[in-house]
C-alpha positions as protocol buffer text, in pm:
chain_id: "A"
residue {
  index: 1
  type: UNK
  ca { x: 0 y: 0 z: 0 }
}
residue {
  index: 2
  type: UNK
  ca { x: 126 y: 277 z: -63 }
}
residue {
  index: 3
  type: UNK
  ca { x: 37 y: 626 z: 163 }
}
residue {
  index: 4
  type: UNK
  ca { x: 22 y: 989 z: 16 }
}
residue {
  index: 5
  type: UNK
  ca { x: 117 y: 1256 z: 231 }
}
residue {
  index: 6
  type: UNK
  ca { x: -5 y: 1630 z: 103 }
}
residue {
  index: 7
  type: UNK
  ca { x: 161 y: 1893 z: 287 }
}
residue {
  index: 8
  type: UNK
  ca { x: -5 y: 2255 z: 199 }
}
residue {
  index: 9
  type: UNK
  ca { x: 218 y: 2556 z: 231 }
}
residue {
  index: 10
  type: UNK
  ca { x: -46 y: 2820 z: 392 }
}
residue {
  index: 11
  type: UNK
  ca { x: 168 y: 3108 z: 290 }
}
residue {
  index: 12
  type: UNK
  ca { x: 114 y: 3043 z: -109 }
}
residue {
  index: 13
  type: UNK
  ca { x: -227 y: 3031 z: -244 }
}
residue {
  index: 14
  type: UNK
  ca { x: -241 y: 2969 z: -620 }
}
residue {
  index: 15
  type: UNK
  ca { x: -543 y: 2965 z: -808 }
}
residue {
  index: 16
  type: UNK
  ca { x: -561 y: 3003 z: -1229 }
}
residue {
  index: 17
  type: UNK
  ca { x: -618 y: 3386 z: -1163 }
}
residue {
  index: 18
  type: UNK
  ca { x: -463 y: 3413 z: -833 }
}
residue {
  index: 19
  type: UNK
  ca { x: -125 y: 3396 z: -657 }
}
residue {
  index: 20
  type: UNK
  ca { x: 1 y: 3520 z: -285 }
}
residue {
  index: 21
  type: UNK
  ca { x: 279 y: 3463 z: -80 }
}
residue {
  index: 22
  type: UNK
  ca { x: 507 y: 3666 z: 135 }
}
residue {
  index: 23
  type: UNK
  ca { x: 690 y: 3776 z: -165 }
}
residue {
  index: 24
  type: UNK
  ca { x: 434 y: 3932 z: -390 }
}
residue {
  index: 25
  type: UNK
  ca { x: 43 y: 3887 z: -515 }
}
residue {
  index: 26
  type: UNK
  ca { x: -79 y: 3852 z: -817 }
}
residue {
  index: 27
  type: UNK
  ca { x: -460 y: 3814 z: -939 }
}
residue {
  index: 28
  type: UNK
  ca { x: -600 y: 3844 z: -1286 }
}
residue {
  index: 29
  type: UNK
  ca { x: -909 y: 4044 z: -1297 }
}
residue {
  index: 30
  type: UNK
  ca { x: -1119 y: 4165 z: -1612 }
}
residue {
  index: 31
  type: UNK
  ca { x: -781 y: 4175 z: -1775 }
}
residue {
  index: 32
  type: UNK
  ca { x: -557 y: 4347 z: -1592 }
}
residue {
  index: 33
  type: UNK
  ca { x: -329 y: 4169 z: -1383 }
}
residue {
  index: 34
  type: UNK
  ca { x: -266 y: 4386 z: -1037 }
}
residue {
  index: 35
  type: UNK
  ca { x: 109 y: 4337 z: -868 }
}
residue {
  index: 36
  type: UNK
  ca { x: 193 y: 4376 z: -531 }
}
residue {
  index: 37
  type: UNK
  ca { x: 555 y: 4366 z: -481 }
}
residue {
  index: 38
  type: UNK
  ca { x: 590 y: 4335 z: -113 }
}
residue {
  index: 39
  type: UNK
  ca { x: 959 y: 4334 z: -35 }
}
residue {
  index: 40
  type: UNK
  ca { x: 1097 y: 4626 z: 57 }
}
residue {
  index: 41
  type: UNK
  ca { x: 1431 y: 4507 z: -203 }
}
residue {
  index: 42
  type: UNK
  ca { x: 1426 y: 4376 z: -479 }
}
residue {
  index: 43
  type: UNK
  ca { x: 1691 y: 4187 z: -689 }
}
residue {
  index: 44
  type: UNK
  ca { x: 1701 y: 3918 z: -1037 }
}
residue {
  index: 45
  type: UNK
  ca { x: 1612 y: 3623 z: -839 }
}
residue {
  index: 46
  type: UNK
  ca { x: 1289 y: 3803 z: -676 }
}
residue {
  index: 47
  type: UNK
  ca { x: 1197 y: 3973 z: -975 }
}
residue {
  index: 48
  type: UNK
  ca { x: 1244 y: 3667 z: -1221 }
}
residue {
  index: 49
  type: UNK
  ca { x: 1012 y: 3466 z: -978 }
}
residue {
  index: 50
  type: UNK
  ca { x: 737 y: 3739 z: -1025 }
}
residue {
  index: 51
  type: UNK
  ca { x: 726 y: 3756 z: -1432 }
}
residue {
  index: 52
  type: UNK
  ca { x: 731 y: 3344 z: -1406 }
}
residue {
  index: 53
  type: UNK
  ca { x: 413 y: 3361 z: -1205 }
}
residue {
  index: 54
  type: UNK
  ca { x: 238 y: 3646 z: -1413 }
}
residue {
  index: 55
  type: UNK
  ca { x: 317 y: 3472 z: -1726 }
}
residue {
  index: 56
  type: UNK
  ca { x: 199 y: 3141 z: -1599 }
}
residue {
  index: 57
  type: UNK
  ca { x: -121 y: 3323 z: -1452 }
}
residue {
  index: 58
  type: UNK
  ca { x: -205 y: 3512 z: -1791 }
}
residue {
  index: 59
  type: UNK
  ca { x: -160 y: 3225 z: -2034 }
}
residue {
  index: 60
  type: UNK
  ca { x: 10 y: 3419 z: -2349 }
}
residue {
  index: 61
  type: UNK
  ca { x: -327 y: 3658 z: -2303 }
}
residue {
  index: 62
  type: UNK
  ca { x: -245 y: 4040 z: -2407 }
}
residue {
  index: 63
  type: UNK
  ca { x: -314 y: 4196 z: -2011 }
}
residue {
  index: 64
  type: UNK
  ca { x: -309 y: 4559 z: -1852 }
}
residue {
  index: 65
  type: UNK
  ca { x: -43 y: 4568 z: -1527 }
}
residue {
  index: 66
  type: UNK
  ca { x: -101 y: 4748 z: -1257 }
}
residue {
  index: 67
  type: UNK
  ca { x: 204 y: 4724 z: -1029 }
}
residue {
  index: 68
  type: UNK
  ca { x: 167 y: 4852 z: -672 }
}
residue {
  index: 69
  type: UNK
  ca { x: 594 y: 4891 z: -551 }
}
residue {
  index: 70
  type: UNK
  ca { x: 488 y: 5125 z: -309 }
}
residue {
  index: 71
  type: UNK
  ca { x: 639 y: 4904 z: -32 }
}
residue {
  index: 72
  type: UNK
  ca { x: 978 y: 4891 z: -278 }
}
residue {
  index: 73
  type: UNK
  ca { x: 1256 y: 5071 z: -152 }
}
residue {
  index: 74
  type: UNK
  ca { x: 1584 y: 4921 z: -335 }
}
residue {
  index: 75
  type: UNK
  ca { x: 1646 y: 4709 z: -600 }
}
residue {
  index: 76
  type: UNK
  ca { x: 1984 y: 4554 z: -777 }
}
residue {
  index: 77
  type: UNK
  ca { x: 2031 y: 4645 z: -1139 }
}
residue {
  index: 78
  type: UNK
  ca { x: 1996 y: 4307 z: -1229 }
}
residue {
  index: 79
  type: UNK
  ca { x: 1714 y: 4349 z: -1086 }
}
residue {
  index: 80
  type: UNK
  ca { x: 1594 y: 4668 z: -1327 }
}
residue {
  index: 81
  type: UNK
  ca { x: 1776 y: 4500 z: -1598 }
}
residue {
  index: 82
  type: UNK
  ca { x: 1524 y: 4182 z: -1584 }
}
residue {
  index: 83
  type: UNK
  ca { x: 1253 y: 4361 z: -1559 }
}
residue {
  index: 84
  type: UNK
  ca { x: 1355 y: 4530 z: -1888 }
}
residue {
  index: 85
  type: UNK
  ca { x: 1402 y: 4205 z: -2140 }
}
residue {
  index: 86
  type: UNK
  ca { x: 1171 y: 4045 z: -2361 }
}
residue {
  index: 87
  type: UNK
  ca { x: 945 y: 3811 z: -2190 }
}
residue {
  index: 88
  type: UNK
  ca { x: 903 y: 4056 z: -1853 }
}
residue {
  index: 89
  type: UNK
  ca { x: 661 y: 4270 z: -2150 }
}
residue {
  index: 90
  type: UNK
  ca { x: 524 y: 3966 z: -2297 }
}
residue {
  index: 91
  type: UNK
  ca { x: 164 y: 3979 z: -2351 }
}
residue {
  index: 92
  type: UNK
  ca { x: 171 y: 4325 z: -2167 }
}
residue {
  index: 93
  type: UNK
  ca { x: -28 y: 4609 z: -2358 }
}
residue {
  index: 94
  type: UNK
  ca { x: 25 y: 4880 z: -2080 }
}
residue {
  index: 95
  type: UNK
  ca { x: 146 y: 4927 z: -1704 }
}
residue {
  index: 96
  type: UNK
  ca { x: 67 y: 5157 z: -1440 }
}
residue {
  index: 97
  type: UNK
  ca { x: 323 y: 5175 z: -1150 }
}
residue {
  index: 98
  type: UNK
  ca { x: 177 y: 5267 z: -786 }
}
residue {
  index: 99
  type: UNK
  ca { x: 457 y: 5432 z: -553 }
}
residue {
  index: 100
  type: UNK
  ca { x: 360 y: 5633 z: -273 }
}
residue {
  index: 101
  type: UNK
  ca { x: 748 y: 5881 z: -260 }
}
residue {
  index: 102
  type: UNK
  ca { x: 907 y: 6112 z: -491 }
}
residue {
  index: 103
  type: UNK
  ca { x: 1187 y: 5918 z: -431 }
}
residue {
  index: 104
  type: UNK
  ca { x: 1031 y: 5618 z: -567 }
}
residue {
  index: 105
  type: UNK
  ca { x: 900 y: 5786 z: -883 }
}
residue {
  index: 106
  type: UNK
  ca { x: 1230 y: 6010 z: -918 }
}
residue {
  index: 107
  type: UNK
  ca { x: 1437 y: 5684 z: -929 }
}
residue {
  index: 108
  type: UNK
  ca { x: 1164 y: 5508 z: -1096 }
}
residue {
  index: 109
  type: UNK
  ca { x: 1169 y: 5769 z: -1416 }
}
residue {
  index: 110
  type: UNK
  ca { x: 1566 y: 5782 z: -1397 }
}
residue {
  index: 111
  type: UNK
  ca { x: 1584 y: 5401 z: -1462 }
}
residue {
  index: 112
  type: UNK
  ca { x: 1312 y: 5387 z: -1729 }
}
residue {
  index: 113
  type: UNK
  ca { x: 1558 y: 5582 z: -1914 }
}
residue {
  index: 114
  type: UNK
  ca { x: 1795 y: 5325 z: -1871 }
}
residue {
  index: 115
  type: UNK
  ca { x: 1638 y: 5065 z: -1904 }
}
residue {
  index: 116
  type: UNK
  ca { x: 1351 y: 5088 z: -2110 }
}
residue {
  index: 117
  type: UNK
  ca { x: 1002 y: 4943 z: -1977 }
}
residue {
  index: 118
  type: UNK
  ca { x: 866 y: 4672 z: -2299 }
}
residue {
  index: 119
  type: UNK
  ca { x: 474 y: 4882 z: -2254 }
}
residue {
  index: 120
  type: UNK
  ca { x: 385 y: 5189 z: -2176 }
}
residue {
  index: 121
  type: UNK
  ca { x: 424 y: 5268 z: -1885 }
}
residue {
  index: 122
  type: UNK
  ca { x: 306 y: 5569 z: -1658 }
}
residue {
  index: 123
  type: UNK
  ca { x: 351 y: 5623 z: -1267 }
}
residue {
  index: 124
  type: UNK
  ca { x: 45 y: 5712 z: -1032 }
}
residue {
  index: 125
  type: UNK
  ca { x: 13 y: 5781 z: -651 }
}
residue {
  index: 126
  type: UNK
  ca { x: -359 y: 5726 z: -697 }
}
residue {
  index: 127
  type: UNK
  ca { x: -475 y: 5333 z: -763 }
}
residue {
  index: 128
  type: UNK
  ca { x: -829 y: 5485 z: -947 }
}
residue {
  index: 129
  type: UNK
  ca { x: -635 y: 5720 z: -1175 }
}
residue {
  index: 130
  type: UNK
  ca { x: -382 y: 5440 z: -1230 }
}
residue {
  index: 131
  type: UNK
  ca { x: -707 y: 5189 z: -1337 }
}
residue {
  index: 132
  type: UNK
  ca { x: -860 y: 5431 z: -1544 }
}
residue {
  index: 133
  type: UNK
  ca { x: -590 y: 5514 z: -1748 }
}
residue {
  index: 134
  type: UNK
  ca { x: -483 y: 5153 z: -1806 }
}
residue {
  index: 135
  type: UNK
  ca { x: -844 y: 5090 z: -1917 }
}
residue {
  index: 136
  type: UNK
  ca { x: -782 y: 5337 z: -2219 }
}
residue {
  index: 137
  type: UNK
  ca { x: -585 y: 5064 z: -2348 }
}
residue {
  index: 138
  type: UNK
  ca { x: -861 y: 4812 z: -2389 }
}
């Protein structure tokens, strides 16, 4: 006979629109997929994880992103530079960035120049501006 064990890891919850854990959440919802990036740093490992998960969640659909770093305070440029190659924009049509500093969205502009973002992209403070702007793009 052979005996199963299951053990369930409480701190992830995936669902096919849905993912959480201490790291970051993701949920797909009326086809934008919302971000919450809730490290305070980021690096290539972390933020490779995160485009894994979104691309497994969206399924090669064209989405909106709205990405809420306001809890972000550093990141690597590996990091910046990941977040910048081919398949981090894949099936992306737009992105709207939460922060909650100037700092955030001062450094946040100076390494868009850098490193280009794959979509267009635009920075809020305000999550209801943020939506409405991304739903231009549907």
């Amino acid at each position: 006979m052979i005996i199963q064990i299951i053990i369930f890891d409480y701190r992830k919850l995936f669902k096919m629109n849905e993912y959480i854990d201490e790291r970051f959440s993701f949920k797909l919802e009326n086809g934008i997929i919302f971000c919450e990036w809730l490290k305070e740093h980021i690096d290539y490992k972390y933020v490779d994880e995160g485009i894994k998960i979104r691309l497994d969640i969206t399924k090669d659909s064209d989405v909106l992103m709205f990405s809420d770093i306001t809890k972000v305070k550093s990141g690597t440029r590996e990091a910046r530079q990941r977040m910048s190659e081919k398949d981090a924009g894949k099936g992306v049509k737009a992105v709207a960035v939460l922060v909650n500093s100037k700092v955030q969205k001062i450094l946040y502009n100076f390494f868009n120049n850098i490193y280009k973002a794959p979509a267009p992209t635009k920075l809020f403070t305000n999550k209801a501006e943020a939506i409405k702007w991304l739903e231009k793009f549907k």
